[in-house]
N, C-alpha and C positions, 0 to 999 in steps of 0.2 A: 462492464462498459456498455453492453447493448441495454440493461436497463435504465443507465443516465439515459441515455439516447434515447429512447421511448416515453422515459418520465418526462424528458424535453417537450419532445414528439409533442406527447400530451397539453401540456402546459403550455404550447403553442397555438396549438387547437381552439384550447378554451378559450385564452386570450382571442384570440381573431374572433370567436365564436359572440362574446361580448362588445369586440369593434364594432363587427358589422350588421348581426344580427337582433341583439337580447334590448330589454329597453335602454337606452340611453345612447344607444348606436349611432354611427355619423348619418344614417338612413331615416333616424325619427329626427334629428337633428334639422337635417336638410327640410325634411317636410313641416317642421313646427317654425322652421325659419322662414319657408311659404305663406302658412298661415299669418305670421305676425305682417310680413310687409301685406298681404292683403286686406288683415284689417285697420292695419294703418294708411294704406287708399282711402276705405271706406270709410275710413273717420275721419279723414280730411275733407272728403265730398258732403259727408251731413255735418260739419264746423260750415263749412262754406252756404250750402246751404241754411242754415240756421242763421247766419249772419246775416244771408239777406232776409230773412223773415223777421229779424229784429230789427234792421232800419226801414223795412216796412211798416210796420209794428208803429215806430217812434214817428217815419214822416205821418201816419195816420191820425195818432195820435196829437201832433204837433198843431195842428191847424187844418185849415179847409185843402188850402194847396192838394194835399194830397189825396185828400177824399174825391176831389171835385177830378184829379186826374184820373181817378180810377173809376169813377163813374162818365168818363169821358170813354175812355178807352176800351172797359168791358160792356159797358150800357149802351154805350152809342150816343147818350144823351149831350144836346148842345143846349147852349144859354141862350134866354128870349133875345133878339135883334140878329143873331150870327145867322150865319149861312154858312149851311153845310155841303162840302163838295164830295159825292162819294163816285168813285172811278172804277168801271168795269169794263174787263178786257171781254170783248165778244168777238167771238171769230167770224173772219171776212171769207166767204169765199173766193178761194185761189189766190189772194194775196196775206202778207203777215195780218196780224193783228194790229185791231182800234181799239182806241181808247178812248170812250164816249163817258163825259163828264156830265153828272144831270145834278143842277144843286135843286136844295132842299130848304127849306123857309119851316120852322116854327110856326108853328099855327098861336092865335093870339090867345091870352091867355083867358078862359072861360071867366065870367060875373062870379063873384063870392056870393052867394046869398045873405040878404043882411047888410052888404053895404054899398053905400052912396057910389053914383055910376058919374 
């Protein structure tokens, strides 16, 4: 009888020993179940990203529209006739802050050489 018992013993051991420690344990489990939801974040943030790099892509592509905003926006460049209003905040002393608008005119556009004036 004491050998059933020990052979148990044993055989109960081992089992636990494979639950929670040997590969395939609920412990590499939990942790490989980490890893997947974290790179399934991270491949939703580069889909999403990527997305907008492709309807960038295609408004660029498309037409001026899109060129002409991005060369507004990152250039600074305006169209000959506009006026340009650029807003900076300078600090007053001892009271909040102003905001002094100073606009800006295009200069005209230089002679091409070569042709009629």
């Amino acid at each position: 009888m004491r050998w059933l018992l020990a052979g148990l013993l044993l055989v109960l051991l081992v089992l636990q020993y494979r639950l929670w420690i040997a590969e395939g344990s609920l412990a590499e489990r939990h942790r490989l179940q980490q890893q997947i939801e974290e790179q399934v974040r991270i491949n939703e943030q580069l889909h999403e990203r990527n997305a907008a790099l492709e309807r960038e892509v295609l408004d660029l592509q498309s037409g001026n529209k899109g060129l002409e905003q991005r060369a507004r926006e990152q250039l600074g460049l305006i169209r000959q006739g506009e006026t340009f209003y650029q807003f900076a905040d300078t600090p007053a002393a001892g009271s909040g802050s102003s905001v002094v608008a100073s606009p800006v005119t295009p200069p005209p556009p230089a002679p091409v050489a070569g042709s009629p004036q």
